[in-house]
Each structure stands twice: as structure tokens, then as C-alpha cells.
C-alpha positions in Angstrom: 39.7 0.5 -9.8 35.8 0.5 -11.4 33.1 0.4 -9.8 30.8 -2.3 -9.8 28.0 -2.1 -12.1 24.8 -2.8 -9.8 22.4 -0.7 -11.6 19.8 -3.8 -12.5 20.4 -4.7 -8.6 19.5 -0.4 -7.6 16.5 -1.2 -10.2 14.7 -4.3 -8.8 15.5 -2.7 -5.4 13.8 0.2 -6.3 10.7 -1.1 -7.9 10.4 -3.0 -4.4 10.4 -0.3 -2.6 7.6 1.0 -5.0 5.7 -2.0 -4.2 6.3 -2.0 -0.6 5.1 1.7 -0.9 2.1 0.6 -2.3 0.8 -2.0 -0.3 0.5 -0.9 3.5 -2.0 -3.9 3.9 -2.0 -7.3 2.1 -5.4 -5.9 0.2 -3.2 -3.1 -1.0 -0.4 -5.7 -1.6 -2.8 -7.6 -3.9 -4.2 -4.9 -5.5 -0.6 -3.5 -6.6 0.2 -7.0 -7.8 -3.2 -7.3 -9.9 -2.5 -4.0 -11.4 1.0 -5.2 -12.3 -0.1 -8.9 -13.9 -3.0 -6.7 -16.1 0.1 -4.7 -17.2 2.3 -7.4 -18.6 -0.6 -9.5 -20.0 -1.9 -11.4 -17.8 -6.0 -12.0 -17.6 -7.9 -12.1 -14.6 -10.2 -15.0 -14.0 -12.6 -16.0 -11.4 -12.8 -18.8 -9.3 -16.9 -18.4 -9.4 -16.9 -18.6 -13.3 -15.8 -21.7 -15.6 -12.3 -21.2 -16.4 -11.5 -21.3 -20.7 -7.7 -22.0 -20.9 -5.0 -21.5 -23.4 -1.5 -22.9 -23.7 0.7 -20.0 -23.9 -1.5 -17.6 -21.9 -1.5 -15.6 -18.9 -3.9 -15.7 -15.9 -4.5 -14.9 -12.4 -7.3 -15.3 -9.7 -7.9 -13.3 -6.0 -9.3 -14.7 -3.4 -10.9 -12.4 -0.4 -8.5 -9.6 -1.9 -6.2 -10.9 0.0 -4.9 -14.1 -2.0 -3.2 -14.0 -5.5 -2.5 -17.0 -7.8 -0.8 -15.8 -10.9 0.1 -19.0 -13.6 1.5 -19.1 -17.1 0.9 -21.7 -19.1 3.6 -23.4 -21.2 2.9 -23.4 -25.3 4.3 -27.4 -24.3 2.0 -27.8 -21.9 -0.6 -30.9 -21.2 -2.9 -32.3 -18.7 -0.4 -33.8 -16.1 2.4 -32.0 -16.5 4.0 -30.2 -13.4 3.8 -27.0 -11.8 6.7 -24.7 -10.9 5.6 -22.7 -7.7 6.9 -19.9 -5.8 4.8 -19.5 -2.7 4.8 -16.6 -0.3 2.3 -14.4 2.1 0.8 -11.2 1.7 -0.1 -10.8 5.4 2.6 -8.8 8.8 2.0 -9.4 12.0 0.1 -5.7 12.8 -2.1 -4.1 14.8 -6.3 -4.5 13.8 -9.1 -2.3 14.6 -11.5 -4.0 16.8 -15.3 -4.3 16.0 -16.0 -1.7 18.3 -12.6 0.5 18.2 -14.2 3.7 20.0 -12.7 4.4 23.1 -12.7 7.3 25.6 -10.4 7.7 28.0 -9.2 11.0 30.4 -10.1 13.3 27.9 -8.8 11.6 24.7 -10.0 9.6 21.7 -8.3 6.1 21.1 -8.9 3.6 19.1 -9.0 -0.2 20.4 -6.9 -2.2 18.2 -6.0 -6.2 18.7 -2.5 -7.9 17.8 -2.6 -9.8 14.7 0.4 -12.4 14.4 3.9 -12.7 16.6 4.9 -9.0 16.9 7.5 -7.0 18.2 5.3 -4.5 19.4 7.5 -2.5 21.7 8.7 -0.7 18.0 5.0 0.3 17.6 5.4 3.1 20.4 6.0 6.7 19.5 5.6 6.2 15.7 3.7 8.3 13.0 0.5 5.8 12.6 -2.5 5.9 10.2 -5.1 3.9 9.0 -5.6 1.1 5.8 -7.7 -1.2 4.7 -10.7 -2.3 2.9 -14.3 -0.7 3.3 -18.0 -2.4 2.4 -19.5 0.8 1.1 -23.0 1.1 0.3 -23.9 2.3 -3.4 -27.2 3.7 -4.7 -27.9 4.7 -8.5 -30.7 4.8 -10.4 -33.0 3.6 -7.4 -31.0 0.4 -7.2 -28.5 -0.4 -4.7 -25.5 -2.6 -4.5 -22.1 -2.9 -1.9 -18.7 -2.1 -3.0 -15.1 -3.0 -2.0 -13.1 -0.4 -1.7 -9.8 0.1 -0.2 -8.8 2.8 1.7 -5.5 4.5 3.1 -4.7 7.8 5.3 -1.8 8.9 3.8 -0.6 11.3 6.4 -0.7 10.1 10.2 -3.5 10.3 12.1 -2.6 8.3 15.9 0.2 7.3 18.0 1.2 5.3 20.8 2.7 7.6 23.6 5.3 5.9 25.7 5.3 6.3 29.5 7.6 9.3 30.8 10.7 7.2 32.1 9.9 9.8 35.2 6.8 7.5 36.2 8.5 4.2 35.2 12.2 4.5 36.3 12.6 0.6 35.6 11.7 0.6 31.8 15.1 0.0 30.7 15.6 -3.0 32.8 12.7 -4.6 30.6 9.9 -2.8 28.3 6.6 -4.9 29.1 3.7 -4.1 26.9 0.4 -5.0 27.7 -1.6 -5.6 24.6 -4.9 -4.6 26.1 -4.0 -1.3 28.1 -0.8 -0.2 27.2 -1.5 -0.9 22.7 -3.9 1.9 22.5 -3.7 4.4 19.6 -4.5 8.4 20.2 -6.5 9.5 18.0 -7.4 13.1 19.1 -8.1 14.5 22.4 -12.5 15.2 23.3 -12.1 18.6 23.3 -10.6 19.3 19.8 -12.9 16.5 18.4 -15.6 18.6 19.9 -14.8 21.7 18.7 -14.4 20.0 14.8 -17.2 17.2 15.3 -18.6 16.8 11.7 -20.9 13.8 12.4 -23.5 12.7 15.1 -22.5 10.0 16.8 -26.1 9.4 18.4 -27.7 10.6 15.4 -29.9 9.0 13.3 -28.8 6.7 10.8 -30.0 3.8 8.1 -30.3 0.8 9.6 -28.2 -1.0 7.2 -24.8 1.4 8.8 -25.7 1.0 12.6 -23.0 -1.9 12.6 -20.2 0.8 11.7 -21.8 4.1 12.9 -23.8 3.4 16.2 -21.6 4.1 18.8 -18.9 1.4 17.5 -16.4 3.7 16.1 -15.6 8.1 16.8 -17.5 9.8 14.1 -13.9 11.8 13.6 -12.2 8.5 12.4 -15.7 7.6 10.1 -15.5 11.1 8.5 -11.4 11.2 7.7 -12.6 7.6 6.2 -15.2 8.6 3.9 -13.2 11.8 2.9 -10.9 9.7 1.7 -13.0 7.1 0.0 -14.8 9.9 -1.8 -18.4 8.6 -0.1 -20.4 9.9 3.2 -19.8 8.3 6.5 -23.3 6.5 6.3 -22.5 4.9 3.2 -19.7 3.1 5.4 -21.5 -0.5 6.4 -18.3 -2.3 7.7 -14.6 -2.1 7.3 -11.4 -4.4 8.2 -8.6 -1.9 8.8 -5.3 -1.5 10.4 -2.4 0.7 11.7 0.1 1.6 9.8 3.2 3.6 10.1 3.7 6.2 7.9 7.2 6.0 7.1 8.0 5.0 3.5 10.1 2.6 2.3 13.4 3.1 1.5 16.7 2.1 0.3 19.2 3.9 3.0 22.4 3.4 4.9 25.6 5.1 4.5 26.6 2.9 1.6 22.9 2.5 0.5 23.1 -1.0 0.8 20.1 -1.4 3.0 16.1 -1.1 2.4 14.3 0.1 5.4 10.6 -1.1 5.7 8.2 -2.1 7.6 6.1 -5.9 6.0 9.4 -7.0 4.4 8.3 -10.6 5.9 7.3 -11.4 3.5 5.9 -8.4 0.9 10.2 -8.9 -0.1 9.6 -12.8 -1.6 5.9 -11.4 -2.5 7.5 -8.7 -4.6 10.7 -10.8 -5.7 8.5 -14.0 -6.9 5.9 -11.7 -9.0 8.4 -9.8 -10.5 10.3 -12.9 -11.6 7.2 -14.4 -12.5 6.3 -11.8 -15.0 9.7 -11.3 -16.4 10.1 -15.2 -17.0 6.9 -14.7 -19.1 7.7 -11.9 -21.3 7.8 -11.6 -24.4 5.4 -14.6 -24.7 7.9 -16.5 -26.5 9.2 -17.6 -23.3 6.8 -20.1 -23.2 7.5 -21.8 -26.3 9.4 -24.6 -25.4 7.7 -24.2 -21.8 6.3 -27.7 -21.1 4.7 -27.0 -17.6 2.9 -24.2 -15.9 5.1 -21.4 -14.1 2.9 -20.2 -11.0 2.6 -17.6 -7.9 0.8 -17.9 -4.9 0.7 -15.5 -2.2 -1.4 -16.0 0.6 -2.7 -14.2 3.2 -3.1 -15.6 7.1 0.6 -16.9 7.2 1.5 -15.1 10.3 -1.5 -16.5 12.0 -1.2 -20.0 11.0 -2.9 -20.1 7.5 -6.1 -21.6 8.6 -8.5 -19.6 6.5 -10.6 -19.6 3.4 -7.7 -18.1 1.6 -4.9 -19.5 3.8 -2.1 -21.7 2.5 -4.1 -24.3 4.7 -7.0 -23.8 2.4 -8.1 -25.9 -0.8 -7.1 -22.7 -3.0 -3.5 -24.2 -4.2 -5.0 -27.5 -4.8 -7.9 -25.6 -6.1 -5.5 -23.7 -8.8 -3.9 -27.0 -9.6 -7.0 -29.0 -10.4 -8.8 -26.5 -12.6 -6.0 -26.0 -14.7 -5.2 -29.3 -15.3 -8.7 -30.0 -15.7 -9.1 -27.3 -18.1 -6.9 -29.4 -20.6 -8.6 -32.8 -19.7 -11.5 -34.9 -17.8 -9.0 -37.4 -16.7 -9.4 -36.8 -13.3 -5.9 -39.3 -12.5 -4.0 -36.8 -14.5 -3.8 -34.5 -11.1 -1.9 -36.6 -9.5 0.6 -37.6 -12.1 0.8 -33.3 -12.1 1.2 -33.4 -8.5 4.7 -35.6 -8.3 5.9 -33.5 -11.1 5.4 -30.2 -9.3 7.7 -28.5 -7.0 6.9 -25.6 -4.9 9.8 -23.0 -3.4 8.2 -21.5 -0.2 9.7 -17.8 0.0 9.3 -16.9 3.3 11.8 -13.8 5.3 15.2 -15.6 6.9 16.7 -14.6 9.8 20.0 -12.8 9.4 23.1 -13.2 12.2 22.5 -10.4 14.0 26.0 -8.6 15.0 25.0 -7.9 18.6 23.5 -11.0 19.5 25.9 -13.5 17.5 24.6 -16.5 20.1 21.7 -16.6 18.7 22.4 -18.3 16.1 24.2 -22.1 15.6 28.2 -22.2 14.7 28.0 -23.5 11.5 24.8 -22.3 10.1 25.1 -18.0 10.0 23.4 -16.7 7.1 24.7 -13.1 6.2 23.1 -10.1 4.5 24.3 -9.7 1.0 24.9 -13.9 0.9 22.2 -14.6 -1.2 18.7 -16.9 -0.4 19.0 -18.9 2.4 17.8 -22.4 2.1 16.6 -23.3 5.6 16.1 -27.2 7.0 14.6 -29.0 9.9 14.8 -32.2 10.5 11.1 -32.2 12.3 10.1 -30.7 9.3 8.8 -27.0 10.3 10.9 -26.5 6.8 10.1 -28.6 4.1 12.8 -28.9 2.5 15.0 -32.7 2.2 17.9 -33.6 0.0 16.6 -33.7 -3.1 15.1 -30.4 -3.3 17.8 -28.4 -1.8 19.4 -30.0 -4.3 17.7 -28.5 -7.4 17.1 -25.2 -5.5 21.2 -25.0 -5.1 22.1 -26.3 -8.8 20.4 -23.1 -10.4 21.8 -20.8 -7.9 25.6 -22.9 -9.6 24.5 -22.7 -12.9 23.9 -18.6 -12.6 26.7 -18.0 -10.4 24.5 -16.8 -7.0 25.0 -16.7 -3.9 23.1 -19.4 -1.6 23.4 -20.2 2.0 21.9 -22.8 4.8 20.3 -22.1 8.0 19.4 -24.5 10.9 18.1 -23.0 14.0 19.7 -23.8 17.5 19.1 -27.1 18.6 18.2 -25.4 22.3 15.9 -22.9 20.8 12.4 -23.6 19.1 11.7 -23.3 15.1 9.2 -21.4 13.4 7.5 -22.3 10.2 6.1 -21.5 6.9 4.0 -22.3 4.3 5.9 -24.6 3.3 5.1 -27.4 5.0 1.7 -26.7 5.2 1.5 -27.2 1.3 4.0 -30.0 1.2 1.5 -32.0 3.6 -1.7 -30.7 2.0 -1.3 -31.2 -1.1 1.9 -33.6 -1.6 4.4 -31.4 -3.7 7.7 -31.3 -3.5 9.4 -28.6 -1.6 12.1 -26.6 -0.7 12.2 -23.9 2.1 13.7 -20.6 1.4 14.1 -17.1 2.3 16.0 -14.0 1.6 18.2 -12.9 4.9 17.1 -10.4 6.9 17.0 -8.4 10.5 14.4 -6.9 12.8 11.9 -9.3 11.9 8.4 -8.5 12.9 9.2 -5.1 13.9 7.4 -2.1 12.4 10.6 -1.0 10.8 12.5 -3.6 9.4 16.2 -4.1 7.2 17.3 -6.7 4.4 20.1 -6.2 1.9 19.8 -4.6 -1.7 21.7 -7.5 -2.8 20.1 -10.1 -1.8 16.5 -8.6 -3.2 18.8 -8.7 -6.6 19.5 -12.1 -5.6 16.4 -13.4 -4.8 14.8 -12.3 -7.7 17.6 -13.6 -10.4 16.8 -16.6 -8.7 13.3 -17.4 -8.5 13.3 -16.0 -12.5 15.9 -19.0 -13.3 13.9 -21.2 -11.7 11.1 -20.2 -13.8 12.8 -21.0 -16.8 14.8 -24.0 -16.3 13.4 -25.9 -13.6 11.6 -28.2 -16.3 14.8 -29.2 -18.1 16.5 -29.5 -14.7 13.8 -31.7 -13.5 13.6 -34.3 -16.5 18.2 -34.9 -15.1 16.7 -36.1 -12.0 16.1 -40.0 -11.6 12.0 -40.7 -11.3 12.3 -42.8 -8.4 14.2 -40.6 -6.0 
């Protein structure tokens, strides 16, 4: 019998897990995904600059390094026409170096860390960690000074959280209970090494300007293995957001190598999938010939915490994005709105596949599978977005290409999370539909989706690019 050919599916699987690989924080995330839109033609503007637009070109903006809008305009294009959206997150619930992450306990060197987002952080014991993130680091040349970004990344691991001998806690297996503030405590080193090796003062003196990172705040051990790394001295380090990370690359495994093994596939996966359909969609630039809207990624950082930030989904940035390009091509300021009702957003966010071992958890009828394709997901007190309408469109594409799609509802006895879905259905009054590639372990450290369905999701976001404008003008106005 012959095989199957699923070499594209091995190859957008693989280039994930080169992203993934990539982008062990959403700064890194971001930063892979600028270097990938400067690649295949996009140019970057800023939101701090006026904003000179072309029909049939190619942009994107950042915001905090964190947030990525990407857009193609349509050669078709005019002021009022819609946008097609795929929105997703750059951010996984991890674990955060605290303002003052020295600590020195019995001998050893830890460093304080606090929980950022809903994690499973029982899986962050006894693993290989390290350190990313982004540095402020302090620049002098030519007797003037200025402050860079940098981003910065361990590679090899540095920490690790030690379980408790089950000999002192003979009830462990009855139920693992973490406390975040005692028991979440990386090892960095123990004193007497760090002694023996100590390569900067920690009561030294120092500029005034680096007291906030150097003085007593953070082990001089950690400060140095960061500024080797950064190619700077640990003075020139003036503040840093950082966090751990497990070492473990990314994957594609399993005895039939059907699986990708990661950690931050919620929701780097839909990050990845969207961008790369995005660009794709877009290339050659002919693409956009008969394009008459604008084709658009957003990924956003602060999901897992509730997207209340400066560059969360709950911030003005989409509406932001929608205005200036609009107004780019006209004064009228009306013409938003009329661009508003002719937009439609798909919010990519991680589903939750049935899990084999605890098959309750899930409701009879609604059992989404790995290897079955996106899974469009509804509520009906709307912690998904989604209605009728635009489950509809989001289901006729997956027809027309032959692709899997399946629905999920969660128990009615068990709460619902959410996306950004609604956020930016309420916020800025777009159309949407809630969707997400199936997947298990969910806000572990390690987590497991399909290769099929990253195939999937990214054959479908890349048709939706390209046909949801024809698709659109089939569907009666006043639905």
C-alpha cells in the first residue's frame, strides 16, 4: 500500500519547532517573528512615527517587544474596507524573576521567582531550567550615553527545583501541593562554590544609575553569567524582566512521530501557524492583486493574565492598527466603522484535547481529538465569541479545502475559560469566531499537540487569508 505523502505537514511542523526553538519568552517570540516578516518583505513601522501606506504593501509594528501586528494590504483595497484577522498571544503562564530575586538560604543560592498566569507548576520540579528575557543595558560611546534593549538567553541550564525526598513526605502521592512562595524556589548554586568562583562584589561599589539591579537585589553569579552572555559588564546591567525556562528543545517525537513536544505551545502553536499563513498568503506579491481588504496578524502578549495591559488584547492597539490604516487612505473618520462590520477576527487560541485517561472531563458529544483538525469552540455566555454566523464561515473554508474541523463545549458542571476573543469582539465590535488547534498538557512546562493538526491549522488560516473576502460578499448584509 503507499504511504502517505505528509512531507509539506513534516515541513510546517518542523519550521514550528524552529520557531518554538527560538522563542523561549514572548520577547524572543516576537523577535523571531520580526526577523521572519523582514525576510519575506514586510517593512517595519512605528507606532511613534506617521505611518505612509501603500496598497499592495507589507507592514508590521511591535509594541513593548512583546506585541506584533503584521498587515498586508490588498492592491483592491480602500478606506472602509474590512480586515481579515487572525489573533493569538505570545505570552505562557511561567515562572518571573522577582525585583529582588537574591535569596540565601542553608547554604545555597536561589533565586525568588513569582507565578505568572494559571500554571501547572507541579511539572516545573526537577527540570533543566535557565534564564531569558530582555535587559536595559547601559551604552557609552563617544562620551555620550544611551539605553539599549537587549534580549538575552542561557542556553545551557543554570537552576532547578529539587523535589522533596518522598522519605520526608511519605504522603506526596496522595496529592502534590506546591506552595508558590516556599516550595517554587530555583537553585542556583550553593554559597560555597559561588564563593570560591565569585567574579563580582556584591557590596561593592557601583554607578548609581545600576544600584536598582546590582545592590544587593540579585547574586552577582546570576549578574555575571548575564552580561557574559550579553557581551556587556555586569554594571552596564540597569534592569531586566526575565524568566525560567526549561531547557529542553522542542521536538517532533513519539513512536510514530506524530507528536511535538514543547513547552509555550499555548499559544506560540496559533502564533506560529497564523504568521506563517500570513506570509505565505502574501507571497509573491501578486497575491494581493485582486485582494480588496487588508489581511492582518496580531499577537499579543498578557493573554494568560487577562490582557489588561498597554500591549494586551484589552488595549487600544487593535483598534489602534485598524484606525491608522484606514486612515492612511482617507480623513473620513465614519469610514472606521463601515471597516469595522466588514471585519472578521479568528481568535487562535490552544484547545483542549480528550484526554484518554480522564475521558469525564469532557461533555458526550463535544470530544475534540488530536489529528481532527481546528476546533471551533462556543459558549453560550460568551467566554468564546463565536455565534452562528461565524462558525459558519470559519467551517465553509475548512469544506471548500477538504479539512478537518471539530466543536467543543465545555461541561455544563465545570467552568469556562477564555480568550481573546471576546475581549476584541466587545472592544472593538468585530466579528468573531473562536478557535484553536487540539491539544494536551496544557499549561504544563512540557506540553503535546498533533503534527497534523499544526498542518491543519496552518492550511487553514492561509485559506482564510485568501478567500474570506469573496466568501464574505455570499453572505446577506443584514445577518
Amino acid at each position: 500500500m503507499a504511504k502517505e505523502d505528509r512531507s509539506e505537514g513534516k515541513g510546517v511542523a518542523s519550521d514550528l519547532i524552529n520557531f518554538l526553538n527560538a522563542s523561549p519568552t514572548a520577547f524572543h517570540a516576537v523577535d523571531e517573528a520580526k526577523k521572519r516578516l523582514l525576510k519575506a518583505g514586510f517593512e517595519q513601522v512605528s507606532e511613534r512615527e506617521d505611518w505612509n501606506l501603500q496598497a499592495g504593501k507589507k507592514y508590521f509594528f511591535t509594541r513593548n517587544y512583546s506585541t506584533i501586528v503584521a498587515f498586508a494590504i490588498g492592491k483592491r483595497y480602500v478606506a472602509g474596507n474590512g480586515f481579515h484577522i487572525v489573533g493569538a498571544h505570545t505570552d505562557s503562564p511561567c515562572l518571573k524573576l522577582k525585583p529582588i530575586s537574591k535569596v540565601t538560604k542553608a547554604g545555597y543560592l536561589e533565586i525568588g521567582v513569582q507565578t505568572y498566569g494559571g500554571g501547572l507548576w507541579h511539572t516545573w520540579f526537577d527540570r533543566d531550567l535557565t534564564v531569558a528575557g530582555r535587559m536595559i543595558v547601559r551604552e557609552e560611546k563617544d562620551g555620550s550615553v544611551s539605553y539599549s534593549h537587549r534580549l538575552v538567553r542561557i542556553e545551557e541550564p543554570i537552576m532547578r527545583i529539587p523535589t522533596l525526598a518522598i522519605h520526608l513526605d511519605r504522603g506526596v502521592n496522595d496529592g502534590f501541593k506546591v506552595n508558590a512562595q516556599n516550595h517554587l524556589v530555583p537553585v542556583l548554586a550553593t554559597s560555597m562554590k559561588a564563593e570560591l568562583t565569585k567574579v563580582v562584589g556584591e557590596n561593592g561599589p557601583v554607578e548609581s544609575g545600576a544600584q536598582n539591579v546590582k545592590m544587593g537585589k540579585h547574586h552577582s553569579l546570576l549578574l555575571q553569567l548575564l552580561a557574559t552572555q550579553a557581551g556587556c559588564e555586569p554594571d552596564q546591567i540597569y534592569d531586566f524582566e526575565l524568566q525560567a525556562c526549561d531547557t529542553q528543545p522542542s521536538l517532533v517525537a513519539g513512536a510514530m512521530k506524530e507528536f511535538i513536544f514543547s513547552g509555550r505551545l499555548d499559544n506560540l502553536c496559533m502564533s506560529f501557524c497564523s504568521l506563517k499563513a500570513l506570509i505565505d498568503a502574501t507571497a509573491p506579491e501578486s497575491c494581493l492583486d485582486n485582494e480588496t481588504g487588508v489581511r492582518m496578524v496580531a499577537l499579543f502578549d498578557h493573554e494568560e493574565i487577562g490582557s489588561d495591559s498597554a500591549q494586551g488584547a484589552g488595549s487600544p492597539v487593535m483598534l489602534n492598527a485598524l484606525s491608522r490604516v484606514t486612515n492612511s487612505f482617507s480623513s473620513d473618520s465614519k469610514l472606521l466603522e463601515k471597516a469595522i462590520q466588514r471585519s472578521f477576527l479568528v481568535s487562535a487560541d490552544m484547545a483542549h484535547a480528550l484526554h484518554p485517561n480522564y475521558m469525564d472531563k469532557h461533555e458526550d458529544n463535544h470530544q475534540p481529538k488530536l489529528h481532527g483538525g481546528l476546533v471551533i469552540k462556543h459558549n453560550a455566555n460568551q467566554r468564546y465569541a463565536t455565534n452562528a454566523v461565524t462558525s459558519f464561515v470559519f467551517r465553509e473554508i475548512a469544506d471548500k479545502h477538504n479539512l478537518p474541523v471539530q466543536d467543543f463545549v465545555v461541561r455544563s458542571d465545570m467552568p469556562c475559560g477564555s480568550t481573546i476573543g471576546p475581549i476584541l469582539a466587545s472592544g472593538v465590535g468585530i466579528r468573531t469566531v473562536d478557535v484553536g488547534a487540539p491539544q494536551l498538557s496544557m499549561h504544563s512546562i512540557r506540553e503535546m499537540c498533533a503534527v497534523d493538526d499544526v498542518e491543519h491549522s496552518y492550511k487553514h488560516f492561509k485559506a482564510y487569508f485568501q478567500e474570506f473576502s469573496d466568501l464574505d460578499g455570499k453572505i446577506t448584509v443584514d445577518i
